[in-house]
VEXZADO-799705 format. One record per atom (N, C-alpha, C, O): residue in three letters; atom name; x, y, z. Coordinates in steps of 0.02 Angstrom, whole numbers, padded with zeros to 5 digits. Example, Ala and Ser with C-alpha at 12.3 -4.5 7.8 and 13.67 -1.06 7.14 Angstrom:
<pts>
<residu->ALA | atome->N | x->00660 | y->-00284 | z->00390>
<residu->ALA | atome->CA | x->00615 | y->-00225 | z->00390>
<residu->ALA | atome->C | x->00660 | y->-00165 | z->00390>
<residu->ALA | atome->O | x->00712 | y->-00166 | z->00423>
<residu->SER | atome->N | x->00642 | y->-00112 | z->00354>
<residu->SER | atome->CA | x->00684 | y->-00053 | z->00357>
<residu->SER | atome->C | x->00645 | y->00002 | z->00394>
<residu->SER | atome->O | x->00670 | y->00057 | z->00402>
</pts>
This chain:
<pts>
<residu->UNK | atome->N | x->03449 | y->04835 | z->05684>
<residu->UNK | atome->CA | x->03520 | y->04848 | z->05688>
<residu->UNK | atome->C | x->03557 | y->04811 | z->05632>
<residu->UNK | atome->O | x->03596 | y->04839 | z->05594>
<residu->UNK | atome->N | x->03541 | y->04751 | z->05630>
<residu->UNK | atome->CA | x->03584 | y->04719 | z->05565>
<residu->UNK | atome->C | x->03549 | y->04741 | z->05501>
<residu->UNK | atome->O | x->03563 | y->04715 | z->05447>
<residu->UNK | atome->N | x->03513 | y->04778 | z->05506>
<residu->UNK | atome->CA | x->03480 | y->04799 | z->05413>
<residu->UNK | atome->C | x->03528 | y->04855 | z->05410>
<residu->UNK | atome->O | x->03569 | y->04854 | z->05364>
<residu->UNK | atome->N | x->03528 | y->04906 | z->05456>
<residu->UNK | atome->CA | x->03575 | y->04963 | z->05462>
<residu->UNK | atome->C | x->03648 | y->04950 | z->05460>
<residu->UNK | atome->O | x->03681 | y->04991 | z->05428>
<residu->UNK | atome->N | x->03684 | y->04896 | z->05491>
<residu->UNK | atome->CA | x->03725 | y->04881 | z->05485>
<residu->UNK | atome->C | x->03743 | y->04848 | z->05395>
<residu->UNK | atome->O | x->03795 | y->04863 | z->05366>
<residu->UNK | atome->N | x->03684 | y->04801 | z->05363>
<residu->UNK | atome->CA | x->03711 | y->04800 | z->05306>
<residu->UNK | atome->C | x->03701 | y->04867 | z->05254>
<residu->UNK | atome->O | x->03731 | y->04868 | z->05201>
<residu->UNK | atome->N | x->03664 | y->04915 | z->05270>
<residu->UNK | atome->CA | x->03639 | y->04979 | z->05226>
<residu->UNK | atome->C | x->03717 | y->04995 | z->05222>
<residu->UNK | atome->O | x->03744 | y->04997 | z->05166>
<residu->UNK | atome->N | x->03748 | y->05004 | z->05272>
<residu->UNK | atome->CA | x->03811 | y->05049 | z->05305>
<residu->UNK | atome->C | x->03869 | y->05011 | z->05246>
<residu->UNK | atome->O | x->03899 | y->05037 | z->05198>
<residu->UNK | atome->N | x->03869 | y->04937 | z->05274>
<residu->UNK | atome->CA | x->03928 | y->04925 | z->05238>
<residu->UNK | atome->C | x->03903 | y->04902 | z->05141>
<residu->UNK | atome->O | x->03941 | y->04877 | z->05100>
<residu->UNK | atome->N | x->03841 | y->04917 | z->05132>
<residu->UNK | atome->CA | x->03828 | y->04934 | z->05049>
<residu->UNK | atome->C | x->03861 | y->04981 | z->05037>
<residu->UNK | atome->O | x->03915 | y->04976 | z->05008>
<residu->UNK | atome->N | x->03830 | y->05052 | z->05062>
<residu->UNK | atome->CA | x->03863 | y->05123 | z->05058>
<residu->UNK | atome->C | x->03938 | y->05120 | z->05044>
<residu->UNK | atome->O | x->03961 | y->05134 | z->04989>
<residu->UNK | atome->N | x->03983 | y->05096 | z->05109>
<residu->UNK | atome->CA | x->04042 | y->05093 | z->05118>
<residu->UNK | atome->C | x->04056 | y->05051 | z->05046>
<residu->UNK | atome->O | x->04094 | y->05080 | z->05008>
<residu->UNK | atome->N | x->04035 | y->05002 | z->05029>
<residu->UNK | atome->CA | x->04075 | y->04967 | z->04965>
<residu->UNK | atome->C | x->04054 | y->05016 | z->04894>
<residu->UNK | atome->O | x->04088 | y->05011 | z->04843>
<residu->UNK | atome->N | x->04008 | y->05051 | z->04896>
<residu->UNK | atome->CA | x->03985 | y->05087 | z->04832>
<residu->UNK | atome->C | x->04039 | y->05123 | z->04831>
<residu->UNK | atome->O | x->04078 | y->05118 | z->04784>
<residu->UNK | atome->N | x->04055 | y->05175 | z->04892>
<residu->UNK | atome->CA | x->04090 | y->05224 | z->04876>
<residu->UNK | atome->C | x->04186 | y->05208 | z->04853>
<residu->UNK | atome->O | x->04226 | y->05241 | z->04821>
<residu->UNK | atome->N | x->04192 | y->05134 | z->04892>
<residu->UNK | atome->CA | x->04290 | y->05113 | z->04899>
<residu->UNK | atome->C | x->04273 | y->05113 | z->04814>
<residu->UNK | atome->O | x->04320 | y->05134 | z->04780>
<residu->UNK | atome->N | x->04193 | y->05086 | z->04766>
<residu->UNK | atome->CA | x->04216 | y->05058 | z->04712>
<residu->UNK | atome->C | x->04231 | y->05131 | z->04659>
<residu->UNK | atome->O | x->04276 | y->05147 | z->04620>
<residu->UNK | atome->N | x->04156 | y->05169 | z->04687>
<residu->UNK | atome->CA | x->04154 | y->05235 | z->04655>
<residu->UNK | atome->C | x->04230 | y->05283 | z->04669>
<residu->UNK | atome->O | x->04243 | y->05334 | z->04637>
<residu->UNK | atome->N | x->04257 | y->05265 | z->04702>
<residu->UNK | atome->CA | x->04333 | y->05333 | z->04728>
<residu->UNK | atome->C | x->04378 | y->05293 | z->04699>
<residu->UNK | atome->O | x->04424 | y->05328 | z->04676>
<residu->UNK | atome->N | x->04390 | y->05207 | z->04685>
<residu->UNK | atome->CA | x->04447 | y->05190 | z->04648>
<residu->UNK | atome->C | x->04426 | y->05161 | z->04589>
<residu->UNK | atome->O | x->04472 | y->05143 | z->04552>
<residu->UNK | atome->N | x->04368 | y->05151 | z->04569>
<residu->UNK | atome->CA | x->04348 | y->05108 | z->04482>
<residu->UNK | atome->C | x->04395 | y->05070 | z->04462>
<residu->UNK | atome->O | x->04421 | y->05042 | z->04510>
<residu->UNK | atome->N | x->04414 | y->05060 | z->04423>
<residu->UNK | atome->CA | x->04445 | y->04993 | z->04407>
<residu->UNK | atome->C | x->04525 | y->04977 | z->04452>
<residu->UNK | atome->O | x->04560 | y->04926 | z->04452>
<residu->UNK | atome->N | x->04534 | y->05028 | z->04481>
<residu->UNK | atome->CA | x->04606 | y->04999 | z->04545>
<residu->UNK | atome->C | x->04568 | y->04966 | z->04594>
<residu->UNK | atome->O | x->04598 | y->04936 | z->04640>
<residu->UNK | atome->N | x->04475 | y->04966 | z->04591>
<residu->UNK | atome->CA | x->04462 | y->04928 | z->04663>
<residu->UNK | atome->C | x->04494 | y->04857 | z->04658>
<residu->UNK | atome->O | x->04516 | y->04832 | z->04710>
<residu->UNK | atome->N | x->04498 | y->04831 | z->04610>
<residu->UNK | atome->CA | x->04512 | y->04754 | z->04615>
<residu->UNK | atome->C | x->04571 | y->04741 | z->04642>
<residu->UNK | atome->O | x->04576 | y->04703 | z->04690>
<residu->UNK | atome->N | x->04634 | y->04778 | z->04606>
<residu->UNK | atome->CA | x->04693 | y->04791 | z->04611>
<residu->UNK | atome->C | x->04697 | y->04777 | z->04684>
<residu->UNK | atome->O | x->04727 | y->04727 | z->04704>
<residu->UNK | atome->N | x->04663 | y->04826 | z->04728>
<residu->UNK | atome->CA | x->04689 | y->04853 | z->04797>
<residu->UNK | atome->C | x->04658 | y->04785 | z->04847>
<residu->UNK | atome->O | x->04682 | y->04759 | z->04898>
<residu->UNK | atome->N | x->04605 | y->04772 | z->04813>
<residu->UNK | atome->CA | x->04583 | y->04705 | z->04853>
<residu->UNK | atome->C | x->04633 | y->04644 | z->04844>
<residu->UNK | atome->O | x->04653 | y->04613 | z->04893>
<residu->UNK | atome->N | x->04646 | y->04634 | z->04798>
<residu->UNK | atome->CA | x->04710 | y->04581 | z->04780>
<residu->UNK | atome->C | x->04774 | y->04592 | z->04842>
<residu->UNK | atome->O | x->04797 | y->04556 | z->04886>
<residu->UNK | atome->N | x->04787 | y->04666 | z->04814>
<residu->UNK | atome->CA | x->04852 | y->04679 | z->04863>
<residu->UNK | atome->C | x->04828 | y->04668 | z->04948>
<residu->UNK | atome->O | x->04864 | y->04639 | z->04988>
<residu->UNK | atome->N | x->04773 | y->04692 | z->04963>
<residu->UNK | atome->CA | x->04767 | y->04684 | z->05040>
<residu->UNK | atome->C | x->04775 | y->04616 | z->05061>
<residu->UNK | atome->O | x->04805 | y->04592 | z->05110>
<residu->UNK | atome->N | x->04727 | y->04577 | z->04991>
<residu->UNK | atome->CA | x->04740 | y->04494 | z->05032>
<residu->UNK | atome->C | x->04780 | y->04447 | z->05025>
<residu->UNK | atome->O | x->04768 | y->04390 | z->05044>
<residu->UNK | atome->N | x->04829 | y->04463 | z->04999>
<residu->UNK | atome->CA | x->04895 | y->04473 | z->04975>
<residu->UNK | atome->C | x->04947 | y->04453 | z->05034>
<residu->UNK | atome->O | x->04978 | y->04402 | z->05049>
<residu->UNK | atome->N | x->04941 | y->04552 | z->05073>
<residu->UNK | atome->CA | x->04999 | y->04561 | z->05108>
<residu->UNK | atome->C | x->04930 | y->04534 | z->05183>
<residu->UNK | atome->O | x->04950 | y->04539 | z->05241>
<residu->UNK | atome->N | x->04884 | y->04519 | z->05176>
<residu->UNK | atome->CA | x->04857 | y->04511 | z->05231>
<residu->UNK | atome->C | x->04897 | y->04420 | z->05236>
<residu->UNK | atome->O | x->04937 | y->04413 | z->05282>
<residu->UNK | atome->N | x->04887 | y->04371 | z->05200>
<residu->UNK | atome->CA | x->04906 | y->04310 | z->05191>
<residu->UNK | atome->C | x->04977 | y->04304 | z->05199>
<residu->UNK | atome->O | x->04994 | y->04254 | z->05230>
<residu->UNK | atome->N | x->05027 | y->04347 | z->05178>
<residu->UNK | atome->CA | x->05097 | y->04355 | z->05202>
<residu->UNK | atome->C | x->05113 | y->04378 | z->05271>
<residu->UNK | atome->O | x->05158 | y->04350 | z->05302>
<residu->UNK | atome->N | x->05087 | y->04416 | z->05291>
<residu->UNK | atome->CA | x->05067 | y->04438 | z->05376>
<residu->UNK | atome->C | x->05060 | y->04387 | z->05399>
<residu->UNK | atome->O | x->05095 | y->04368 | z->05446>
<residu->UNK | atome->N | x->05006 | y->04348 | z->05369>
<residu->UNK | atome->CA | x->04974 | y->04269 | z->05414>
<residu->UNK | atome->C | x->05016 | y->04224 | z->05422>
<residu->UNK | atome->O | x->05027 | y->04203 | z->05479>
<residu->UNK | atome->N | x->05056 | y->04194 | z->05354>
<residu->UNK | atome->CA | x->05115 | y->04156 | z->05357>
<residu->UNK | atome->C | x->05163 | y->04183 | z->05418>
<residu->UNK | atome->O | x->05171 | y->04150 | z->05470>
<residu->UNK | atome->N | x->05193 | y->04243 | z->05407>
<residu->UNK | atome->CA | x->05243 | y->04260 | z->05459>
<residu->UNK | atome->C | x->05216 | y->04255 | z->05525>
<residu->UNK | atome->O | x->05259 | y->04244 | z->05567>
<residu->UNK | atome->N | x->05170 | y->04259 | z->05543>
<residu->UNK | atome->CA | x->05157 | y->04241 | z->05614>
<residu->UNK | atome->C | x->05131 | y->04170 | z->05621>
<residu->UNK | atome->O | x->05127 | y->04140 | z->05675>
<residu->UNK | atome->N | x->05118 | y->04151 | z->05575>
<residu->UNK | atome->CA | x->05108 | y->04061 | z->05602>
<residu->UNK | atome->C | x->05196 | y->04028 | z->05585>
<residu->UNK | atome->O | x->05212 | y->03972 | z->05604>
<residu->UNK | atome->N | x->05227 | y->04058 | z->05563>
<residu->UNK | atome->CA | x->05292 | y->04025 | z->05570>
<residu->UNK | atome->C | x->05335 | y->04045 | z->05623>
<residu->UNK | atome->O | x->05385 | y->04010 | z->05630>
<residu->UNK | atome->N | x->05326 | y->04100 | z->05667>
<residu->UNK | atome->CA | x->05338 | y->04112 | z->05726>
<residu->UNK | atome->C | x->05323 | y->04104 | z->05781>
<residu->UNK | atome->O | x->05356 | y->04106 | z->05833>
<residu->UNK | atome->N | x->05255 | y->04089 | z->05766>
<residu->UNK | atome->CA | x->05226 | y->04024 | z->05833>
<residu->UNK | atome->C | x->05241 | y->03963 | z->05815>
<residu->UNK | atome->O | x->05220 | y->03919 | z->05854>
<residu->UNK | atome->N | x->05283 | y->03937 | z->05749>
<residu->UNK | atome->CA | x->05291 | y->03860 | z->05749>
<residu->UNK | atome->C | x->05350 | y->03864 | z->05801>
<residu->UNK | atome->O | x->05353 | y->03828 | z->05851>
<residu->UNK | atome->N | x->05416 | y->03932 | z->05778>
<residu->UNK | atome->CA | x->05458 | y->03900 | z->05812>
<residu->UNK | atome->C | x->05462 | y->03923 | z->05871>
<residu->UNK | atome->O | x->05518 | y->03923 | z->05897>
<residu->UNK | atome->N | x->05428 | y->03937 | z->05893>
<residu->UNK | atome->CA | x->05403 | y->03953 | z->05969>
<residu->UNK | atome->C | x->05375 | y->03905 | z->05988>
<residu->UNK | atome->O | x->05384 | y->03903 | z->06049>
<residu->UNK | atome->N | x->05336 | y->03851 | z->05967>
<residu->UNK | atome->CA | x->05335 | y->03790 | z->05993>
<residu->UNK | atome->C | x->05379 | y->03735 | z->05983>
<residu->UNK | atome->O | x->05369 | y->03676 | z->05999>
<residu->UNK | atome->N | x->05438 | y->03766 | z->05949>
<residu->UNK | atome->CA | x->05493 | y->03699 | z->05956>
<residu->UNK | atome->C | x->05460 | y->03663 | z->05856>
<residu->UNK | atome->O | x->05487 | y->03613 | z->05833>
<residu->UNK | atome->N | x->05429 | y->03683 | z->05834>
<residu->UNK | atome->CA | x->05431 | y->03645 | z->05761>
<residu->UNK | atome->C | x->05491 | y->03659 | z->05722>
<residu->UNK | atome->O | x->05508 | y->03718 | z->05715>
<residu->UNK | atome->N | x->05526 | y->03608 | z->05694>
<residu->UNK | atome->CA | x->05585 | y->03618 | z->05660>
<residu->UNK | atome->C | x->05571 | y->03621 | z->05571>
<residu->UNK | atome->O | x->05539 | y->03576 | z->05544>
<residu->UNK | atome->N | x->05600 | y->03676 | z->05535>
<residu->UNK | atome->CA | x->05579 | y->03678 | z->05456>
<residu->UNK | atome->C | x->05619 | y->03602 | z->05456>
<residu->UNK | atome->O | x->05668 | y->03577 | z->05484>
<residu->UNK | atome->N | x->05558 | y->03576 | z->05400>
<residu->UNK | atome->CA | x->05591 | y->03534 | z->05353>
<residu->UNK | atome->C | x->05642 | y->03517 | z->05303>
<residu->UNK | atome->O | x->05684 | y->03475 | z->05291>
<residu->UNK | atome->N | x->05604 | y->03600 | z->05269>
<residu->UNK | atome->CA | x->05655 | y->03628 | z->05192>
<residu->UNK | atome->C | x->05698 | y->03676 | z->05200>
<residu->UNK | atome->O | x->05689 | y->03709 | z->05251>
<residu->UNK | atome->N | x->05740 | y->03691 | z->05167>
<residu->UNK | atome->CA | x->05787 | y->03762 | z->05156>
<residu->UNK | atome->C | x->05738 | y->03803 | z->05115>
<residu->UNK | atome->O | x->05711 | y->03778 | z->05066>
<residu->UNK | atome->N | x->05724 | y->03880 | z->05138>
<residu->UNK | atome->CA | x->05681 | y->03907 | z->05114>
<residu->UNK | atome->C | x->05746 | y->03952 | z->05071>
<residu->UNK | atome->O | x->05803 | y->03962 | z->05093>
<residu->UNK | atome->N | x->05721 | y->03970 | z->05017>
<residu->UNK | atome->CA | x->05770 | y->04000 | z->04953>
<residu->UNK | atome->C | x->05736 | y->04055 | z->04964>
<residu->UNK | atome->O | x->05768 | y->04090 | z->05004>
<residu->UNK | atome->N | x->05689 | y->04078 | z->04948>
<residu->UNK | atome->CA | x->05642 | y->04131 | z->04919>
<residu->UNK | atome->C | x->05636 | y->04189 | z->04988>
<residu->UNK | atome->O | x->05628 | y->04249 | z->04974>
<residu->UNK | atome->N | x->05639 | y->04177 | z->05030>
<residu->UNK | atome->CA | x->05652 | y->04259 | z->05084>
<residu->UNK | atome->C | x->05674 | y->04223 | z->05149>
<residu->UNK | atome->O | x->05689 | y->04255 | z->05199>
</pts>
């Protein structure tokens, strides 16, 4: 099962590279990107859901 399982996700990465060629990098950047901005916004919503108070004045959003 795990040989099949890595055959599967070889396949799967040949083809994301073969259908976008040089935007694959691009698109990987952007996912982990907006995946890490996703992450921030929800760990700063469970801070103040536990009562943590910002330190700084945030300028930037």
């Amino acid at each position: 099962m795990l040989l099949l399982t890595g055959v599967a996700c070889a396949v799967g990465a040949a083809l994301f590279f073969k259908i976008f060629g040089s935007d694959a990098l691009n698109i990987i950047v952007l996912l982990a990107l907006a995946g890490t901005i996703g992450d921030n916004f929800r760990l700063r919503r469970r801070l103040r859901e536990m009562g943590a108070k910002p330190e700084g004045k945030r300028t930037w959003l």
